[in-house]
DSSP file (Angstrom, degrees, kcal/mol; ACC not computed):
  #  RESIDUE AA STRUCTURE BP1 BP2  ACC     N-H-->O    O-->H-N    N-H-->O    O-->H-N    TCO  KAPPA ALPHA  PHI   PSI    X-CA   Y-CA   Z-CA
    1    1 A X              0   0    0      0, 0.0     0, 0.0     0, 0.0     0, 0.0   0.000 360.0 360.0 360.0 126.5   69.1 -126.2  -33.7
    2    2 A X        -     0   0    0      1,-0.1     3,-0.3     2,-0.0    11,-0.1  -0.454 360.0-127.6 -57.3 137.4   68.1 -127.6  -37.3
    3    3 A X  S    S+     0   0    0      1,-0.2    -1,-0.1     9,-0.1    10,-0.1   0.569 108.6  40.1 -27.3 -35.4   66.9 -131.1  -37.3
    4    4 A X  S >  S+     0   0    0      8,-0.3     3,-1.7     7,-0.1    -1,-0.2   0.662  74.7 128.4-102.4  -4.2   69.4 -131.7  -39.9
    5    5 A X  T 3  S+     0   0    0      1,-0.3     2,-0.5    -3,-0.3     3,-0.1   0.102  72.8  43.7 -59.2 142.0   72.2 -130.0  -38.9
    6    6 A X  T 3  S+     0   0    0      1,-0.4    -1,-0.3     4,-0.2    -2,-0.1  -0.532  87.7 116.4 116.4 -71.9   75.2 -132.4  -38.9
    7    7 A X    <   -     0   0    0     -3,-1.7    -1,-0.4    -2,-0.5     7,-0.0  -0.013  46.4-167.9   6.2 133.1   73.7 -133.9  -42.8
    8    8 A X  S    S+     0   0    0     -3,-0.1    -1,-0.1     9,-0.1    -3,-0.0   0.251  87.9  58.6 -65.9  -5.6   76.4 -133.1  -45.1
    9    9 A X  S    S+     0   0    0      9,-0.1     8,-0.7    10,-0.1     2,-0.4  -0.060 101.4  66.2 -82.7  15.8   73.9 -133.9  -47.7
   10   10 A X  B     -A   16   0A   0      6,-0.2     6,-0.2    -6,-0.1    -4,-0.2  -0.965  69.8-129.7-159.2 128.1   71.1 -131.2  -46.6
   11   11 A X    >   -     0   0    0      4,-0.8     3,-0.9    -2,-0.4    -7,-0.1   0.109  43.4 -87.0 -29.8 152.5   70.8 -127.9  -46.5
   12   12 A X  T 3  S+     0   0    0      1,-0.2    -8,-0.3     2,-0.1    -7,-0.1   0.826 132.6  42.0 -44.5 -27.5   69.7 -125.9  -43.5
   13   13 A X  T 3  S-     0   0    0    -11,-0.1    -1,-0.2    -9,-0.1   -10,-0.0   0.411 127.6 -95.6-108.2   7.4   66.3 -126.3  -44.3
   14   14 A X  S <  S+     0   0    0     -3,-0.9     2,-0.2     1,-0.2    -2,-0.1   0.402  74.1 138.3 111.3  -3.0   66.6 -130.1  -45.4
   15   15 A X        -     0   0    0     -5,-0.1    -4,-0.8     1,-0.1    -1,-0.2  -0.212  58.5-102.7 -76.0 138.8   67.0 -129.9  -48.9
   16   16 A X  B     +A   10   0A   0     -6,-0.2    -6,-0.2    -2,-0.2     2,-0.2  -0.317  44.8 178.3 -75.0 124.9   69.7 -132.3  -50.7
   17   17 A X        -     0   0    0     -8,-0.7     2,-0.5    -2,-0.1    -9,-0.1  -0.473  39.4-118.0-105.3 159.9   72.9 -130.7  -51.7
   18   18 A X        -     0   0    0     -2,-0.2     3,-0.1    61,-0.0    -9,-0.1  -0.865  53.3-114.1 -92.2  97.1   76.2 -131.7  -53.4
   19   19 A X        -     0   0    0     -2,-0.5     2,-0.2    59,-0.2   -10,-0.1   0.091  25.7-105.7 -60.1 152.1   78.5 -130.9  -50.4
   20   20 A X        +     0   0    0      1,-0.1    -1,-0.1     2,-0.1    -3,-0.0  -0.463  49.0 162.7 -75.5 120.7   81.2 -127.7  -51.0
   21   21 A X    >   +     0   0    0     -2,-0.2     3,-2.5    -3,-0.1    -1,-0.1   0.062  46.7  95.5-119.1  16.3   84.3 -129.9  -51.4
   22   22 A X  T 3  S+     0   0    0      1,-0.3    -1,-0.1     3,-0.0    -2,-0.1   0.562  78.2  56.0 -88.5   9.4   86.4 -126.4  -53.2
   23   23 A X  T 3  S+     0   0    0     86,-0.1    -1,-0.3     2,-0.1    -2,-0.0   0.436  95.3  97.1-108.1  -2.1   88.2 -125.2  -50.0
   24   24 A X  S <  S-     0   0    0     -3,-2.5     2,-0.4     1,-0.1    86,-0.1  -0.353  79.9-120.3 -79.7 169.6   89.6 -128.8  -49.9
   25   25 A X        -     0   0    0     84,-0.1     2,-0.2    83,-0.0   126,-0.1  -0.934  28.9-113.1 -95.7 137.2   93.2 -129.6  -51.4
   26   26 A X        +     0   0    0     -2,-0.4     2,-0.3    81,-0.1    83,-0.3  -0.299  48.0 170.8 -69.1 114.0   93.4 -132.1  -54.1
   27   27 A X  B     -B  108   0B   0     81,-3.4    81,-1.5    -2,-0.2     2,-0.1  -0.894  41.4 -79.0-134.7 175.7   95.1 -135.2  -52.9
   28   28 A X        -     0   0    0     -2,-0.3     2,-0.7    79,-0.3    79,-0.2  -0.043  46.7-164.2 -59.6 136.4   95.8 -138.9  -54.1
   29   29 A X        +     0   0    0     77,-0.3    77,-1.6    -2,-0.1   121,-0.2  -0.558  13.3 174.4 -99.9  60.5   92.7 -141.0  -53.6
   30   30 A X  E     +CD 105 149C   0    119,-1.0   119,-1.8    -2,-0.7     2,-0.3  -0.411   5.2 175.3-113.8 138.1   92.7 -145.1  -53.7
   31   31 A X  E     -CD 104 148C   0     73,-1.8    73,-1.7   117,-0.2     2,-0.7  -0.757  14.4-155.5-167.6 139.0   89.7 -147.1  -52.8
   32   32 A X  E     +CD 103 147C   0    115,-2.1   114,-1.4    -2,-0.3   115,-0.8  -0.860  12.6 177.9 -96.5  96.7   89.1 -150.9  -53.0
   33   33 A X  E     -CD 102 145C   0     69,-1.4    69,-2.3    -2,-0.7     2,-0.4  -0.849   4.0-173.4 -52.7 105.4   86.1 -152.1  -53.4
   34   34 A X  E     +CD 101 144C   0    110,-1.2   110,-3.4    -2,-0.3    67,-0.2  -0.915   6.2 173.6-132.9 154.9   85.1 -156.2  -53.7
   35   35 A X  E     -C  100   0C   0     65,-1.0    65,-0.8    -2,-0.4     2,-0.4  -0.491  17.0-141.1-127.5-166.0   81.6 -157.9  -54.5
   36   36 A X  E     -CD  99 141C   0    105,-1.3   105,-1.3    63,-0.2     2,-0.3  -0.991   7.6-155.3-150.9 164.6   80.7 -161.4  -55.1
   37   37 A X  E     -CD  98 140C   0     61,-1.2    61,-2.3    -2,-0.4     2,-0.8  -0.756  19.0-152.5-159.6 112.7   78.3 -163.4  -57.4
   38   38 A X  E     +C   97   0C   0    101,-2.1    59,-0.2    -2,-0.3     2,-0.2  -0.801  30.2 147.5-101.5  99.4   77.5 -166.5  -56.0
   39   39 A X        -     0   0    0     -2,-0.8    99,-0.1    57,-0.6    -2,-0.1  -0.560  47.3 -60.2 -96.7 170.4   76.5 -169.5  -58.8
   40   40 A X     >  -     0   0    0     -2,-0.2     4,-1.8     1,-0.1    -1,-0.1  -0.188  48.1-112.4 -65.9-179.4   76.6 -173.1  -59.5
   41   41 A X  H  > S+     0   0    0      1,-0.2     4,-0.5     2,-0.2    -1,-0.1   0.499 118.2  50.5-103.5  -2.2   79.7 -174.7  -59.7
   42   42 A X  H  > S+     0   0    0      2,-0.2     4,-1.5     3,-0.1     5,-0.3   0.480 106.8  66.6-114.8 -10.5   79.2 -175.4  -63.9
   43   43 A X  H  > S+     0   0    0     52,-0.2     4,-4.2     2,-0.1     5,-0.3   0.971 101.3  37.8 -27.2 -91.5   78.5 -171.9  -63.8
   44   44 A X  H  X S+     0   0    0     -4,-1.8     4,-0.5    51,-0.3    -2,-0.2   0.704 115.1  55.6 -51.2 -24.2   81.8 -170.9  -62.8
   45   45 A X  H >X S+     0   0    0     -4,-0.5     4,-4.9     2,-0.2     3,-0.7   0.943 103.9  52.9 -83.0 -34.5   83.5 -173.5  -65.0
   46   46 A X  H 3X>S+     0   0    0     -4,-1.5     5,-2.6     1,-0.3     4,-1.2   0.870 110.4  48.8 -71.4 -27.9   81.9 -172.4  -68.1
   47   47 A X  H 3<5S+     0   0    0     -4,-4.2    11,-0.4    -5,-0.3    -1,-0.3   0.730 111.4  48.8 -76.6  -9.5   83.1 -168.9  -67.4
   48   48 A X  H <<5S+     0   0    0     -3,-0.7    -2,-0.2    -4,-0.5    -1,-0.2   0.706 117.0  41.7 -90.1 -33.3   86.4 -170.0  -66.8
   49   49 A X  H  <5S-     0   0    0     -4,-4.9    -2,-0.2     1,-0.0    -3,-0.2   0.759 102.8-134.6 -67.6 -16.8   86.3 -172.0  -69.9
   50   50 A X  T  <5 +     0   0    0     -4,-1.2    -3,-0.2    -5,-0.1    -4,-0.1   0.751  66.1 134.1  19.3  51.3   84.5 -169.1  -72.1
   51   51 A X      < +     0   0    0     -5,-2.6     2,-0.2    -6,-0.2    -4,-0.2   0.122  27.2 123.8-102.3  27.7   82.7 -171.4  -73.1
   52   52 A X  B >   -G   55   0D   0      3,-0.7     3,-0.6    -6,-0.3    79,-0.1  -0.637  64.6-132.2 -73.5 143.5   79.4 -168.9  -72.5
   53   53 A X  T 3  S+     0   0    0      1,-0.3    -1,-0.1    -2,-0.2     3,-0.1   0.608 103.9  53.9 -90.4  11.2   77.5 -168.5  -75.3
   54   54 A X  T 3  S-     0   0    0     76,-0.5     2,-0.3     1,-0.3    -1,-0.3   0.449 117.7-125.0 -89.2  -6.3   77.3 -164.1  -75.0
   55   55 A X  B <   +G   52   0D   0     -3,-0.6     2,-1.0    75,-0.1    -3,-0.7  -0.846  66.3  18.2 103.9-130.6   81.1 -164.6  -74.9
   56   56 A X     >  -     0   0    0     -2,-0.3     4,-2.5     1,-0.2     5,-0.2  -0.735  60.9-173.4-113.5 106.4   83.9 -163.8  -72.7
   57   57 A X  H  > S+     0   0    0     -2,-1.0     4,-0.9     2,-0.2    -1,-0.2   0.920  78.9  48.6 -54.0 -53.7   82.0 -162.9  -69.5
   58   58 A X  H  > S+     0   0    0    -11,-0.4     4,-2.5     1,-0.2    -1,-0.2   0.809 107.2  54.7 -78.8 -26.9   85.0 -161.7  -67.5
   59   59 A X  H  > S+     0   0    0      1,-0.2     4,-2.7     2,-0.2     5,-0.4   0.956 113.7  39.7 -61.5 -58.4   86.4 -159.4  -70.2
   60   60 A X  H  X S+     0   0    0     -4,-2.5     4,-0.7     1,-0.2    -1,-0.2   0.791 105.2  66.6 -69.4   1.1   83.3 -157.6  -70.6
   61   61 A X  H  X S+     0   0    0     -4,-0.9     4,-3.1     2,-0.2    -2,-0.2   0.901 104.4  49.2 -71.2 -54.1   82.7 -157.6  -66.9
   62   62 A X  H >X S+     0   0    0     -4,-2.5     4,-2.0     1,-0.2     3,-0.6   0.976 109.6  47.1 -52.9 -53.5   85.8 -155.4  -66.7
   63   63 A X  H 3X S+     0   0    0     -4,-2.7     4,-1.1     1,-0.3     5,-0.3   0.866 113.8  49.5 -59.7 -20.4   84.8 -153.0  -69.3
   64   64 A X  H 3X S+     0   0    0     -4,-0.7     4,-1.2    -5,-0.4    -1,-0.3   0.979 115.1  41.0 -72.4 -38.3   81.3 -152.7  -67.7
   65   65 A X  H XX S+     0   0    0     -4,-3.1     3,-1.6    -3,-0.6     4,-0.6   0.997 118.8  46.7 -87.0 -35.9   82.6 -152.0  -64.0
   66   66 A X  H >X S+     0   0    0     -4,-2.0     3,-2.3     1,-0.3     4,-1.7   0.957 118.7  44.5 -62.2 -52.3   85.9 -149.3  -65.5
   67   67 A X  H 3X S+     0   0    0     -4,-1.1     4,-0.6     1,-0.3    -1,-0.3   0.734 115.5  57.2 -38.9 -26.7   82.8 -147.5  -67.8
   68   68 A X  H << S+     0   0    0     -3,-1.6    -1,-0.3    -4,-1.2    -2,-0.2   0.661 102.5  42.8 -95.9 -17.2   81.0 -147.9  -64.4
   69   69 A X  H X< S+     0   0    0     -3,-2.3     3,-2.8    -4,-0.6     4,-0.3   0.822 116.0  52.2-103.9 -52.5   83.2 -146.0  -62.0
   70   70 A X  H 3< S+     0   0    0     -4,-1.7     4,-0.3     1,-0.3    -2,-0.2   0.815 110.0  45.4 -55.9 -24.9   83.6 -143.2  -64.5
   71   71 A X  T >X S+     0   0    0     -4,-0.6     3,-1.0    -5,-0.3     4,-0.9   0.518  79.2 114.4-101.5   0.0   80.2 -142.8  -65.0
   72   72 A X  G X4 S+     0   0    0     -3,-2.8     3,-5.5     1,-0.2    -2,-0.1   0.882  74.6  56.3 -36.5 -80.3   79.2 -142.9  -61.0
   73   73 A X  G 34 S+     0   0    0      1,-0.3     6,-0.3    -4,-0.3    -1,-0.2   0.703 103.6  53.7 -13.1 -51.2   77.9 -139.0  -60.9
   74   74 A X  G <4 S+     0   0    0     -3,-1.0    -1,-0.3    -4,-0.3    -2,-0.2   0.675 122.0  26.5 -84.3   0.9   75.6 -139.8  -63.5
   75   75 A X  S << S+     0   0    0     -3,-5.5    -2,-0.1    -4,-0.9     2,-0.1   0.852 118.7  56.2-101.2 -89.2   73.9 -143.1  -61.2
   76   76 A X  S >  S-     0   0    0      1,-0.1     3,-1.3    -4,-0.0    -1,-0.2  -0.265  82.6-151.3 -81.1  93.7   74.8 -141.8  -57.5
   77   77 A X  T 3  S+     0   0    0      1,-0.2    -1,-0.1    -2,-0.1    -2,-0.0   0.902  89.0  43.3 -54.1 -48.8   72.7 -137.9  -57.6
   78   78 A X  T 3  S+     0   0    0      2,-0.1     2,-0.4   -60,-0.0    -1,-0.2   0.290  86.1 102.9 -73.3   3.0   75.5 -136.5  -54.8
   79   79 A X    <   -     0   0    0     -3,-1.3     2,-0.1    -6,-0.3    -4,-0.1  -0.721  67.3-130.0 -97.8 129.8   78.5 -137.6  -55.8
   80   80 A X        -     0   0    0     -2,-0.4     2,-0.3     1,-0.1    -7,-0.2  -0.383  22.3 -99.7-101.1 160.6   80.7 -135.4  -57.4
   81   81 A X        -     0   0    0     -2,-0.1     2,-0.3    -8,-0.1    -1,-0.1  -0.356  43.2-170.6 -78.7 138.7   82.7 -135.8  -60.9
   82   82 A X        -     0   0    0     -2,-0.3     2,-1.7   -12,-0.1    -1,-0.1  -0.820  33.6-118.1-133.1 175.7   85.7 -136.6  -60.7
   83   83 A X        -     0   0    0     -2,-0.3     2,-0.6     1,-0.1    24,-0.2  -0.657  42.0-167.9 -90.9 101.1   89.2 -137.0  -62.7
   84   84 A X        -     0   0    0     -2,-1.7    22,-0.2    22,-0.1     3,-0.1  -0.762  11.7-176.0 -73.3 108.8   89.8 -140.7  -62.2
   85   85 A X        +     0   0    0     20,-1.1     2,-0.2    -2,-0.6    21,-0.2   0.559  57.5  22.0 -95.1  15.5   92.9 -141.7  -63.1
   86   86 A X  E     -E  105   0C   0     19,-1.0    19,-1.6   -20,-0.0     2,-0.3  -0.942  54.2-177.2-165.6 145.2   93.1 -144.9  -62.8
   87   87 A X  E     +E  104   0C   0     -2,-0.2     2,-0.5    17,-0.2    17,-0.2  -0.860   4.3 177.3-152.9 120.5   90.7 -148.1  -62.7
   88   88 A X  E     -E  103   0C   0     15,-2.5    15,-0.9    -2,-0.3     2,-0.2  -0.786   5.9-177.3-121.0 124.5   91.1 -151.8  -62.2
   89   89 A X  E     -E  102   0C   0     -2,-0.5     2,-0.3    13,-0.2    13,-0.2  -0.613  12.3-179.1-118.0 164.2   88.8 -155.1  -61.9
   90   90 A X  E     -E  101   0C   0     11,-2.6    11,-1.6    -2,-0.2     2,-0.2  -0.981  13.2-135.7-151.4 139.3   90.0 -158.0  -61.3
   91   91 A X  E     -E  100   0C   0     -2,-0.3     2,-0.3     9,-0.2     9,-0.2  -0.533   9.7-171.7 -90.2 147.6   88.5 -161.7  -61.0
   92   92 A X  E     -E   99   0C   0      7,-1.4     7,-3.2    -2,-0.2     2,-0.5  -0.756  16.4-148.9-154.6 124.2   88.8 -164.4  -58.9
   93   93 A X  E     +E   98   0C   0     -2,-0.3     5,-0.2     5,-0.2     2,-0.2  -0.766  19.5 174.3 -94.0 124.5   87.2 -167.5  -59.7
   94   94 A X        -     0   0    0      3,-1.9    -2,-0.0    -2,-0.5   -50,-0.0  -0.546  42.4 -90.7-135.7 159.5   86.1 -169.7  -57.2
   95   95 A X  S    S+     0   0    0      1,-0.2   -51,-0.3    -2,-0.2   -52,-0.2   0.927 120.4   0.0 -45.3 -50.8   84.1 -173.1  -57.0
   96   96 A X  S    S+     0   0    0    -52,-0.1   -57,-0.6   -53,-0.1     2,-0.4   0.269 130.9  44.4-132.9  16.8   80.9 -171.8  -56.7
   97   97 A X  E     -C   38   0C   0    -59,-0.2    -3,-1.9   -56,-0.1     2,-0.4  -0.969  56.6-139.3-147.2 170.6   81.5 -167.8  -56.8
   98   98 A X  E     -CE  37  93C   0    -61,-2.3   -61,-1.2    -2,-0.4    -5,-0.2  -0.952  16.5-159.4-142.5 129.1   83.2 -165.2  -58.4
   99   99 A X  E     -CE  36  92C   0     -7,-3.2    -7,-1.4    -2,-0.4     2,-0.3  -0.622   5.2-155.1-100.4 164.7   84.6 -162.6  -56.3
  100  100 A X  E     -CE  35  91C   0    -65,-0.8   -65,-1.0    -9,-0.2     2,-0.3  -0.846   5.7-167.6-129.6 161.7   85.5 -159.0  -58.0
  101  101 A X  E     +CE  34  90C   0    -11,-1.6   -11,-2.6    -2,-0.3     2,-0.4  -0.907  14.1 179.1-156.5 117.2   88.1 -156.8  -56.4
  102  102 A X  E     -CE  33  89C   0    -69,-2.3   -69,-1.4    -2,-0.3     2,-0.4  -0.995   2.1-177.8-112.6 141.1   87.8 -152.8  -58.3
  103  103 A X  E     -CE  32  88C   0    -15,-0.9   -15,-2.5    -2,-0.4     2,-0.4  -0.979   4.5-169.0-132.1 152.8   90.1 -150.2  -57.1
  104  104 A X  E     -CE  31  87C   0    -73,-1.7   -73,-1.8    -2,-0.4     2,-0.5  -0.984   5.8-163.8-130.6 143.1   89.9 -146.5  -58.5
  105  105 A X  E     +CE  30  86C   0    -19,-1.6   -20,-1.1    -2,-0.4   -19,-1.0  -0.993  11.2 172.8-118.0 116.7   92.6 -143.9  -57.8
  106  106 A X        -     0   0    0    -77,-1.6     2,-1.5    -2,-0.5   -77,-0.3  -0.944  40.2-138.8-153.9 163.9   92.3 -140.5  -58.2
  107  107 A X        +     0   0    0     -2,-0.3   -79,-0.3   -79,-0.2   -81,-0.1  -0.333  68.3 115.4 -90.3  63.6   94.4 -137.3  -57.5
  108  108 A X  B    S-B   27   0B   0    -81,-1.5   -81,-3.4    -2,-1.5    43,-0.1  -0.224  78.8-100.5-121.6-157.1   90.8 -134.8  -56.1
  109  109 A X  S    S+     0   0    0    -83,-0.3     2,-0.3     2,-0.1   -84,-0.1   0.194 103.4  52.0-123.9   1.0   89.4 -133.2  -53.4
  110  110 A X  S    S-     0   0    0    -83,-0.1    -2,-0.3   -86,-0.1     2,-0.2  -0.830  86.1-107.4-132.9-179.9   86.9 -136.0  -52.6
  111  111 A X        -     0   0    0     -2,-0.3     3,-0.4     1,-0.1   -81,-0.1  -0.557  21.0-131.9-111.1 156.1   87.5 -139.9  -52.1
  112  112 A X        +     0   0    0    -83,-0.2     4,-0.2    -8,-0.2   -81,-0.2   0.482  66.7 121.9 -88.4   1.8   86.4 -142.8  -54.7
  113  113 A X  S >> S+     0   0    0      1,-0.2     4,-2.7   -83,-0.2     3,-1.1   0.653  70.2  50.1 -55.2 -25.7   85.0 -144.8  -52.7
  114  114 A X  H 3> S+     0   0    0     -3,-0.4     4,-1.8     1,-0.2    -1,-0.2   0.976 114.3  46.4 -54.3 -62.1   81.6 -144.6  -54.7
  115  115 A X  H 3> S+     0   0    0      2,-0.2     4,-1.1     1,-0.2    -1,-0.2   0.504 109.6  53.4 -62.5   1.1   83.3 -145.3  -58.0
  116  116 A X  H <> S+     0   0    0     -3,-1.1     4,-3.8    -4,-0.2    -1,-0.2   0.798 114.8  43.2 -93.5 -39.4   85.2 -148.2  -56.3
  117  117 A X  H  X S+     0   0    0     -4,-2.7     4,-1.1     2,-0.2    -2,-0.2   0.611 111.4  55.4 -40.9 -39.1   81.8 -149.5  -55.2
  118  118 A X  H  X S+     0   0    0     -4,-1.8     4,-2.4     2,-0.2     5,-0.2   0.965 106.8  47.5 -52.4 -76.0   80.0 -148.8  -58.7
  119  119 A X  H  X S+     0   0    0     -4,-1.1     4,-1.6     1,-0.2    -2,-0.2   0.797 108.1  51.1 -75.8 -15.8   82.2 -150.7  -60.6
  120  120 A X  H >X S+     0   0    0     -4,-3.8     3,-2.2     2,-0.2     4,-1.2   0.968 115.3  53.5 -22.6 -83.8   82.1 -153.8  -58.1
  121  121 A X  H >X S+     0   0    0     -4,-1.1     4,-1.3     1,-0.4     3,-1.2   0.800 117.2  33.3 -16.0 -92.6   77.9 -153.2  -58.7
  122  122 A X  H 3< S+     0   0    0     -4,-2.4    -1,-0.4     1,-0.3    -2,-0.2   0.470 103.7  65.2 -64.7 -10.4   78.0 -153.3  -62.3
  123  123 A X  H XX S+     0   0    0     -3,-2.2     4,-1.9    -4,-1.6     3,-0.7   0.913 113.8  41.4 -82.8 -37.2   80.7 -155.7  -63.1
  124  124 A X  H << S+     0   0    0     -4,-1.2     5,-0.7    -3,-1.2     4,-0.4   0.992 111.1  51.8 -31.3 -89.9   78.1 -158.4  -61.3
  125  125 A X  T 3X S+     0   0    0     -4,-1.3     4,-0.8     2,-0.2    -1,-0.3   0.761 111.4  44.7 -30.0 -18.8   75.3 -157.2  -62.6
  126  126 A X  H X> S+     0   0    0     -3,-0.7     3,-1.6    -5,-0.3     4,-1.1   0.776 118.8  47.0-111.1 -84.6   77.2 -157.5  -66.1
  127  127 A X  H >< S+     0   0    0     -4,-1.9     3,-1.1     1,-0.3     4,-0.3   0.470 113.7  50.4   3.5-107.2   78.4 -161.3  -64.7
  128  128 A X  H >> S+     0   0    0     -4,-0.4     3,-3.4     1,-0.4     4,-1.4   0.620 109.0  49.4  -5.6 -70.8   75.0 -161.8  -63.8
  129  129 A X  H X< S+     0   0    0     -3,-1.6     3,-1.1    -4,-0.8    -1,-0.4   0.945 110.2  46.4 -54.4 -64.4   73.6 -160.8  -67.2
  130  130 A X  T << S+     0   0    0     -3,-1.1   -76,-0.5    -4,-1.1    -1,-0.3   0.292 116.7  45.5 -71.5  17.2   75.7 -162.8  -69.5
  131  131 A X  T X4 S+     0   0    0     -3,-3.4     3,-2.1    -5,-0.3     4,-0.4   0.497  74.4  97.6-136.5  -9.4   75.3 -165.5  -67.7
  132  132 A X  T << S+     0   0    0     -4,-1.4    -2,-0.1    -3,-1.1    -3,-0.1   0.019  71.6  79.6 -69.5   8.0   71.6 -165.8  -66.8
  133  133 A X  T 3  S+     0   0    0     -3,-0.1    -1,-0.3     1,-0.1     3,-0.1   0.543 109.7  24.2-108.8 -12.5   71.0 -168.4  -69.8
  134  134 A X  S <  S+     0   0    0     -3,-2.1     2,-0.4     1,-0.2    -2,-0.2   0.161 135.0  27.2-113.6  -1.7   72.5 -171.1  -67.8
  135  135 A X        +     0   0    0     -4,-0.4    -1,-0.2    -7,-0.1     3,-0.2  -0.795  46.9 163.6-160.5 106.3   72.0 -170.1  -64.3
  136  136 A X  S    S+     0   0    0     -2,-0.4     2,-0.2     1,-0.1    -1,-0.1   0.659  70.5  77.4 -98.9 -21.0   69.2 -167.8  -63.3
  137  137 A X        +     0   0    0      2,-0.0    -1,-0.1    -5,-0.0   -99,-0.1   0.456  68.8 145.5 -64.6  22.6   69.5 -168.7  -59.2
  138  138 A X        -     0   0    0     -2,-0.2     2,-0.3    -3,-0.2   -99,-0.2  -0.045  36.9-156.8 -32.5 163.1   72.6 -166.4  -59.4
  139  139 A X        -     0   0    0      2,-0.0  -101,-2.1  -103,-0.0     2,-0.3  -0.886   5.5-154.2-159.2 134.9   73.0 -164.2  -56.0
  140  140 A X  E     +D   37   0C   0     -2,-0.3     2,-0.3  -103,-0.2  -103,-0.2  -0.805  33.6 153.4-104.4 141.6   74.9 -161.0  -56.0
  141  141 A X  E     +D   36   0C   0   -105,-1.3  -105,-1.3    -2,-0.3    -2,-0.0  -0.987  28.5  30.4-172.2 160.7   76.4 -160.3  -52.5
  142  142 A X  E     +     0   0C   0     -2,-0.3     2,-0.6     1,-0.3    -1,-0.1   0.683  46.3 168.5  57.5  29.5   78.8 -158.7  -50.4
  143  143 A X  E     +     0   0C   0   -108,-0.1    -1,-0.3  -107,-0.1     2,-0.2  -0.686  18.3 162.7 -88.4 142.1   79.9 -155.7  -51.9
  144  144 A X  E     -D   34   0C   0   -110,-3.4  -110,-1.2    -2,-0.6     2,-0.1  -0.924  47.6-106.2-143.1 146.3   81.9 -153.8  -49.4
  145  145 A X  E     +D   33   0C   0     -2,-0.2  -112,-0.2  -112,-0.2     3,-0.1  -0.481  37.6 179.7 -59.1 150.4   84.3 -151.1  -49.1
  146  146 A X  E     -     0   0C   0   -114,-1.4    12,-0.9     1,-1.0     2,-0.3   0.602  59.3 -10.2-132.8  -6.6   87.4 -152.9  -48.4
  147  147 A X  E     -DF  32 157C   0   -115,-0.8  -115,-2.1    10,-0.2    -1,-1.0  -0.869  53.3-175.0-175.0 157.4   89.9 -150.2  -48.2
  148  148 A X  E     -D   31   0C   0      8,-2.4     2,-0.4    -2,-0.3  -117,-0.2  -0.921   8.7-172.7-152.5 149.5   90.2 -146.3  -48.9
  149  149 A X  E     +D   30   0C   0   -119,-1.8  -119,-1.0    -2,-0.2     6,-0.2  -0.972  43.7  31.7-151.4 148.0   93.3 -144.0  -48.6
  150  150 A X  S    S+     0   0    0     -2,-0.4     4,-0.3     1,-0.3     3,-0.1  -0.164  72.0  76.5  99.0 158.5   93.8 -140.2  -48.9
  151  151 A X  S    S-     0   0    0      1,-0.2    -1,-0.3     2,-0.1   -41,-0.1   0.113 100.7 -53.9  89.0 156.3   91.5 -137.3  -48.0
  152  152 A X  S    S+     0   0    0      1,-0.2    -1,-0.2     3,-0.0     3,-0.1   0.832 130.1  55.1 -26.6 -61.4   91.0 -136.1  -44.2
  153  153 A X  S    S-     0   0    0      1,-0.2     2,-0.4    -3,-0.1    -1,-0.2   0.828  97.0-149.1 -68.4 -20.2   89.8 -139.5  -42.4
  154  154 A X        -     0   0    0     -4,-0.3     2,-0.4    -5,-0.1    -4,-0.3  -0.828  45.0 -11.9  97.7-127.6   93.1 -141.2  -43.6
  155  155 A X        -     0   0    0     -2,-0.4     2,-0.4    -6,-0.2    -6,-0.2  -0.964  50.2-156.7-156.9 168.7   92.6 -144.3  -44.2
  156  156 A X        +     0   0    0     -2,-0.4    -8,-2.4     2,-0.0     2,-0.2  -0.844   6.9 175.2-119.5 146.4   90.4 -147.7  -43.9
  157  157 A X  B     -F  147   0C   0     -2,-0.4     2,-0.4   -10,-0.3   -10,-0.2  -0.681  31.7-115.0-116.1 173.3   90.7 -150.7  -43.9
  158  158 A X        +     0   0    0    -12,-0.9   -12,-0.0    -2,-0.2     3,-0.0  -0.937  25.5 179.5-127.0 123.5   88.2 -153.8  -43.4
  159  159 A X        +     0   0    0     -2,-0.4     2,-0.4     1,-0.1    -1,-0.2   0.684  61.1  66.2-106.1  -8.1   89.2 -155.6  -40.5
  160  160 A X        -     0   0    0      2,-0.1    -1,-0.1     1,-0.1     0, 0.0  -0.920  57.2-162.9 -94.6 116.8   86.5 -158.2  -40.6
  161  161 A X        +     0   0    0     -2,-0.4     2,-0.2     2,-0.0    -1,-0.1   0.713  60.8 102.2 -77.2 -37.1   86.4 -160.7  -43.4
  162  162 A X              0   0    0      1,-0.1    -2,-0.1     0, 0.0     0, 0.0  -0.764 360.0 360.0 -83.0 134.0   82.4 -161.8  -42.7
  163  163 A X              0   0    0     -2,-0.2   -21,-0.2   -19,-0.0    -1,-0.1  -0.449 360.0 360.0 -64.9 360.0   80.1 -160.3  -45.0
């Protein structure tokens, strides 16, 4: 018995693969993905006013994390490309945080959960970035799958709220 045997990422002899997803049938795909970026509280108002001075934080935050799920393959080595058809991020502004909520849909033979996960990543990071001229003690946190649907396992959900 191989050491690795079980891996869907490794070869028989241990080596890192893209696992054979072509015998699969292409089906609809959803996965929800939310992160957080925890600031001060004149943080969060001046990004709810746009009054930051790189500009409208939360609008380019979207564009970074949809540009970000589409581009997963080229970040993530094993993950394979796929036809996304659909991607949305979404804000919620909070006293002292701002949570992000991306979900990606697509109709493939593998799940999104990476690309829902990505653009979470990078829409922080992008937060994070434009924002870092008033607040460098930023903290990036809690990105979690929070639901998936489609594909073999079915589907998840997060039954725990603590992070």
């Amino acid at each position: 018995m191989s050491d690795h045997e079980g891996f869907t990422h490794l070869d028989p002899l241990g080596r890192a693969r893209m696992v054979d997803v072509t015998p699969k049938e292409p089906t609809h795909r959803r996965a929800i993905a939310k992160g957080r970026v925890y600031m001060k509280s004149d943080t969060a108002s001046a990004i709810a006013r746009g009054s930051i001075s790189k500009g409208d934080v939360l609008a380019v935050a979207r564009v970074a994390g949809i540009q970000a799920a589409k581009k997963t393959p080229d970040l993530i080595p094993l993950c394979h490309p796929l036809l996304i058809s659909s991607v949305y991020v979404n804000f919620t502004i909070e006293d002292d945080f701002i949570e992000i909520e991306a979900q990606v849909e697509a109709i493939d033979r593998t799940g999104v959960e990476m690309e829902a996960l990505t653009a979470a990543t990078v829409a922080a990071l992008t937060i994070y970035d434009m924002s870092k001229s008033i607040d460098k003690e930023m903290v990036i946190g809690e990105i979690a799958l929070w639901e998936k649907t489609g594909g073999r396992s079915g589907t998840f959900r997060r039954t725990t709220t603590d992070l």
